[in-house]
N, C-alpha and C positions, 0 to 999 in steps of 0.2 A: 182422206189422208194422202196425201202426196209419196211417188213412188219411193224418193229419198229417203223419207223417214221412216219407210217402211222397210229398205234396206239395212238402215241402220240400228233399227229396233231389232228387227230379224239377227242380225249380225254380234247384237250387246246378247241376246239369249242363247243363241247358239254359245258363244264365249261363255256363258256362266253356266249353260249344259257342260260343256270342257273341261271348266273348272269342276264339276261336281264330280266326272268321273276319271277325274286323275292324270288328263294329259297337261306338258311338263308346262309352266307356267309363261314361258317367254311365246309358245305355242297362241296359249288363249290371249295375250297382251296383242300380239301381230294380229288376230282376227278380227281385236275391240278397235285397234288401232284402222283399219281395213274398214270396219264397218262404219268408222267414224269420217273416215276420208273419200267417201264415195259420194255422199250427198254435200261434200264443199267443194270435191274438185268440181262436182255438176253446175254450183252455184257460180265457181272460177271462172267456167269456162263459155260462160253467158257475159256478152258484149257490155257497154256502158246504158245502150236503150231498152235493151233486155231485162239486165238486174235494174230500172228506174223504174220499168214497167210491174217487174215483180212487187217492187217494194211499194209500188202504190194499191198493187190486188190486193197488199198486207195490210197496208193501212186502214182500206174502206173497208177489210173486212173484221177489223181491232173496231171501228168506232160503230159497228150496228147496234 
């Protein structure tokens, strides 16, 4: 599993920890929000050969 979407997972349960014990709701929104923007600014901030490169690990590894 790649670090980003482990942040990001990490980050959606934490918020729904939050949500269950009561802190104020704009609180949990900023941390979903946070935890969702971590692994795209990552993705953003990868050049044009970088993301082509990526998107081809994705690809051969969709068609196994």
């Amino acid at each position: 599993m790649a670090p980003g979407l482990k942040v990001g997972i990490a980050g959606i349960v934490i918020a729904l920890i939050l949500l269950i014990i009561g802190i104020p709701l704009w609180a949990v929104a900023l941390v979903f929000v946070i935890a969702a923007a971590i692994p795209v600014g990552g993705y953003l901030m990868l050049d044009k050969s970088q993301r082509r490169r990526l998107r081809g690990i994705r690809r051969r590894q969709v068609g196994r």
